[in-house]
C-alpha positions in Angstrom: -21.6 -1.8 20.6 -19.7 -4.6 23.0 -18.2 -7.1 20.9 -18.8 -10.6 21.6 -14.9 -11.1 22.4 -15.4 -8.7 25.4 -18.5 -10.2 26.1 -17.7 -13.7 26.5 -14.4 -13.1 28.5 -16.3 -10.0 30.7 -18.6 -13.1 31.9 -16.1 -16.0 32.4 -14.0 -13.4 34.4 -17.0 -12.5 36.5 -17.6 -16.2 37.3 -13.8 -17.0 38.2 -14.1 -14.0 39.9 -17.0 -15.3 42.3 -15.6 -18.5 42.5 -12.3 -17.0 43.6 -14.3 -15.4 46.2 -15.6 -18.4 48.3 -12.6 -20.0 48.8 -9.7 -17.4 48.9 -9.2 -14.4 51.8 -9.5 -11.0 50.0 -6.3 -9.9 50.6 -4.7 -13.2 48.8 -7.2 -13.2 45.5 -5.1 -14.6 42.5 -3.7 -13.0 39.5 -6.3 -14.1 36.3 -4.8 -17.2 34.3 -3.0 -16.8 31.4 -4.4 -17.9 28.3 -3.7 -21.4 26.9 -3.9 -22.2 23.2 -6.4 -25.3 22.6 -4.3 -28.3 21.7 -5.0 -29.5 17.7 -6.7 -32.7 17.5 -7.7 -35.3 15.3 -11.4 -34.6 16.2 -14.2 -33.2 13.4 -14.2 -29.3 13.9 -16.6 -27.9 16.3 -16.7 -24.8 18.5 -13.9 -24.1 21.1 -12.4 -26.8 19.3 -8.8 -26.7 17.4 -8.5 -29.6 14.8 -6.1 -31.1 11.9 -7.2 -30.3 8.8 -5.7 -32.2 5.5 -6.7 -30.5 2.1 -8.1 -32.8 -0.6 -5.3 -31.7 -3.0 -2.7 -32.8 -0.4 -4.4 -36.4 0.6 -2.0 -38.7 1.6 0.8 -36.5 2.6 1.5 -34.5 6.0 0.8 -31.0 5.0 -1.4 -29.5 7.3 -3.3 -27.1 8.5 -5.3 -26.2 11.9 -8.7 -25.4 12.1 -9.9 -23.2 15.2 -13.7 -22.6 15.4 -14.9 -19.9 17.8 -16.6 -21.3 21.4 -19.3 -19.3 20.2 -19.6 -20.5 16.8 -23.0 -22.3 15.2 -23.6 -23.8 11.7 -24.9 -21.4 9.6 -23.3 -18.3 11.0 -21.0 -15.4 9.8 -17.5 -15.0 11.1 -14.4 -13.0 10.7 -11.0 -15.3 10.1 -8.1 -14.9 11.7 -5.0 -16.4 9.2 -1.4 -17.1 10.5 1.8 -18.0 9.7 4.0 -19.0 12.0 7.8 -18.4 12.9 11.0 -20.4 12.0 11.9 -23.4 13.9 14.0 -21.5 16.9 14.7 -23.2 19.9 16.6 -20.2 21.2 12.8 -18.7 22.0 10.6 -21.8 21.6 9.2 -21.6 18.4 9.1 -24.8 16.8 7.8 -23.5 13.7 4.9 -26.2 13.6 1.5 -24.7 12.7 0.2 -27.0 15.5 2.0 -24.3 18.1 0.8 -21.2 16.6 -1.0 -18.7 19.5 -0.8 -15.1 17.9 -4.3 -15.8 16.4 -5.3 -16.9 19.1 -4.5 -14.7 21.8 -6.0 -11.8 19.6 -9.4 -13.2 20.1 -9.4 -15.6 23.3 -10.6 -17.8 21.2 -14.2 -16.0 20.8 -15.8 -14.3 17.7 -13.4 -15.6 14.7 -12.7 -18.7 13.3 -8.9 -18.8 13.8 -7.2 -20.8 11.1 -3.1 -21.8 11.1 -1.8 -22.2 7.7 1.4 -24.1 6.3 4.3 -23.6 4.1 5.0 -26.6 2.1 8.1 -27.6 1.8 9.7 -28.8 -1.5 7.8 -31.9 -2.9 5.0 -31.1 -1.6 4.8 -34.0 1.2 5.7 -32.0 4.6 5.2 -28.6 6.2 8.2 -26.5 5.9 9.4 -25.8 9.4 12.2 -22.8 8.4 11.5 -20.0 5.9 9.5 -21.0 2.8 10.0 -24.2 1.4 8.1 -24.2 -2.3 7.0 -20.7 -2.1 4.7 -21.0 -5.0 3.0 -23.7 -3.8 2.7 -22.2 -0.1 0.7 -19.3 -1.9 -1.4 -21.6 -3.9 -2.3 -23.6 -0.7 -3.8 -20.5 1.2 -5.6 -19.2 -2.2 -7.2 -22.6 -2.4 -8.1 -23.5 1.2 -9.2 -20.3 2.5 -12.3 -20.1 0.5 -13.5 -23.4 1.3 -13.0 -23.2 5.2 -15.5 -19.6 4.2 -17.7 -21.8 2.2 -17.8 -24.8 4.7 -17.4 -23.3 8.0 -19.1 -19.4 7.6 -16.2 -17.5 7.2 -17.0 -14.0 6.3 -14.4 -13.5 2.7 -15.0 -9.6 3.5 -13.2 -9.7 6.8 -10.4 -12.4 6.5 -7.6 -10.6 8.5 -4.3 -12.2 8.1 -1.7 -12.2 11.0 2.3 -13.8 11.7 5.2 -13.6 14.3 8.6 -13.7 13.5 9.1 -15.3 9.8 5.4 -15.2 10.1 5.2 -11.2 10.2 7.4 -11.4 6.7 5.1 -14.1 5.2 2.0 -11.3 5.8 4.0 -9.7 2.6 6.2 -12.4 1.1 3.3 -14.8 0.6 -0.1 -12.8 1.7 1.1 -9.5 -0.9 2.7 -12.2 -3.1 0.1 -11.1 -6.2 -2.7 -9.4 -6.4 -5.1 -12.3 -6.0 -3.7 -13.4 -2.7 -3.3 -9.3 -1.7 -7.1 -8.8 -2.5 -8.0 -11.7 -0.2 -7.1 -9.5 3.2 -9.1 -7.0 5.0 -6.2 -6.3 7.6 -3.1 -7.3 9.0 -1.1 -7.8 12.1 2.7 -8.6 12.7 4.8 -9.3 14.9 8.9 -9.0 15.5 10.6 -8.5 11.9 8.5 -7.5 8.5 9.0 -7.8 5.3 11.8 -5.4 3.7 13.3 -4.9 7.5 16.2 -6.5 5.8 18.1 -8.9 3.2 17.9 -12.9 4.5 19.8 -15.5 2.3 16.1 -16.0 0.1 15.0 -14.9 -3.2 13.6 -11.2 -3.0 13.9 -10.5 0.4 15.4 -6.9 -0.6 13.6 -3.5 0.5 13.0 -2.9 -3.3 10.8 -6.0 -3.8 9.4 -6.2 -0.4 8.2 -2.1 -1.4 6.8 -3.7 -4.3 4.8 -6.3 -2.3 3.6 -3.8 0.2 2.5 -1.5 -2.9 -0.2 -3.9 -2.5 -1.7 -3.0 0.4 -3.3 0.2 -1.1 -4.1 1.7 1.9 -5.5 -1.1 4.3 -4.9 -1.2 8.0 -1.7 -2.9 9.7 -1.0 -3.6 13.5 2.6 -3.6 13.5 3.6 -4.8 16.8 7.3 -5.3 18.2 10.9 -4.7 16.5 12.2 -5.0 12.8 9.9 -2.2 11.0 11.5 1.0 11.7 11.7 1.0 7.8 8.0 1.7 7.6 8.1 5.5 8.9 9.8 6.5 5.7 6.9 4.9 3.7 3.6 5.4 5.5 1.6 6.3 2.7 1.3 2.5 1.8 -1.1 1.7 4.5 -2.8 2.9 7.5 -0.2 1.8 10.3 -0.9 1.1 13.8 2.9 0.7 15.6 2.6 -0.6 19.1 5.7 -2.2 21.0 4.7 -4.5 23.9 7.6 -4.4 26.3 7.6 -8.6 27.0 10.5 -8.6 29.6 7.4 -6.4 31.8 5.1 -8.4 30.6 7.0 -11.8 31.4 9.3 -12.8 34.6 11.5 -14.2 31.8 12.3 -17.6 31.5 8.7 -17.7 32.5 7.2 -21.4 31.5 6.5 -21.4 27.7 8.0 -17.9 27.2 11.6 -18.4 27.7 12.7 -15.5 25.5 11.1 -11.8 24.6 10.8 -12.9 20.7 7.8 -14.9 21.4 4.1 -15.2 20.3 2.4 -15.5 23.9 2.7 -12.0 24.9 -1.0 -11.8 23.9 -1.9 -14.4 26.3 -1.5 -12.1 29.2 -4.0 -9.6 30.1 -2.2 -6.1 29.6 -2.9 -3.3 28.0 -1.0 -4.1 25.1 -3.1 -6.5 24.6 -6.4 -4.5 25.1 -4.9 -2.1 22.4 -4.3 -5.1 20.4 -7.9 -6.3 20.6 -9.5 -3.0 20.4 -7.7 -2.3 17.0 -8.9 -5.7 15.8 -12.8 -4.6 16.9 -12.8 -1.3 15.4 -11.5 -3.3 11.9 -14.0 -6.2 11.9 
């Protein structure tokens, strides 16, 4: 059965399509435009709107999260969720490690069928999103076991298909922090990383060693992973942990880079260009909903 993602995006491409049509000579029709994450806003949430969300426990401080509703979403409805984490601060490639510039959610979807929500770390003290690693680890945990539910409750997120998704330090935090316990782990219906994962290798952080990563990815139990670019060769000695899906999107083909935003293959666009990387991406996602 189409899914509404494929729907939705069939029809605006049509219409560009036509539009494209009247005013440019067949032999010069342009290339489809990239996708181009809605900017967060102050504004109350509403469909194919991204907004700045402050959780009552953290009034008064600038931890924040990012609330994306679907363009096709309506009160009273059921949706999948999308969750991220997002990579270190890294100029190097762009990422400024602000949950207000996270796209891998959002370039999985186009912004159709799933609410799409961007979650912090909180940085020691509890007053500030962590921009590097983890900040108060503990209480970065805590944050997504408490706020998750109530976006479901107030916003129709389905709690049987939450899907939880990362780039960069945001692929380890799909372990680190979404395996962290078993109450977080049971959250998840599926995952998808990418570049780096959790047990790749030892950073300068507390149990970031293959042994205790192996012990967070016990956790799992089975469930399905998209694990998309480098860091995880690990994983094909240990494949009985999870149903694994390994795809490896060659960016430098995908990009002319420095190509505006993406200025370096470790980047979190490469879903905003239609490929087929992409496509696989997406039609993993449908057959998991």
């Amino acid at each position: 059965m189409p899914h509404p993602i494929h729907d939705l995006l069939s029809v605006s491409a049509l219409v560009l399509a036509l539009l494209s049509a009247a005013t440019v000579p067949a032999d010069d029709q342009p290339q489809p435009a990239d996708l181009v994450t809605p900017e967060m806003t102050d504004q109350p949430p509403a469909a194919g709107r991204r907004g700045r969300q402050i959780a009552p426990d953290y009034a008064g401080t600038d931890v924040y999260h990012a609330l994306y509703l679907p363009v096709d979403w309506k009160p009273g409805g059921t949706y999948p969720v999308i969750v991220e984490y997002t990579g270190n601060r890294f100029p190097t490639s762009g990422s400024t490690g602000e949950v207000k510039d996270a796209n891998l959610g959002y370039g999985l979807t186009g912004g159709v069928g799933s609410i799409w929500v961007s979650m912090p770390y909180i940085e020691k003290g509890g007053k500030a999103n962590a921009l590097t690693w983890w900040g108060d680890r503990q209480a970065t945990i805590d944050y997504c076991k408490t706020t998750l539910p109530r976006i479901c409750d107030q916003f129709g997120g389905d709690p049987e298909r939450l899907f939880l998704c990362g780039f960069s330090r945001g692929a380890i935090a799909v372990s680190y922090i979404g395996l962290a316990d078993d109450e977080i782990a049971s959250f998840w219906k599926g995952f998808i990383t990418h570049d780096h994962f959790d047990g790749q290798r030892e950073w300068n952080y507390p149990q970031s060693d293959r042994t205790s990563a192996l012990e967070r990815l016990a956790r799992l139990k089975g469930r399905p992973v998209l694990v998309c670019g480098g860091g995880n060769a690990f994983l094909h000695d240990h494949l009985e942990l999870a149903d694994f899906t390994f795809l490896r999107p060659p960016i430098d083909e995908i990009f002319d880079i420095p190509e505006r935003k993406v200025i370096h293959p470790h980047t979190d666009l490469w879903m905003h260009r239609d490929s087929e990387y992409r496509d696989r991406a997406r039609a993993w996602l449908e057959r998991h909903w």
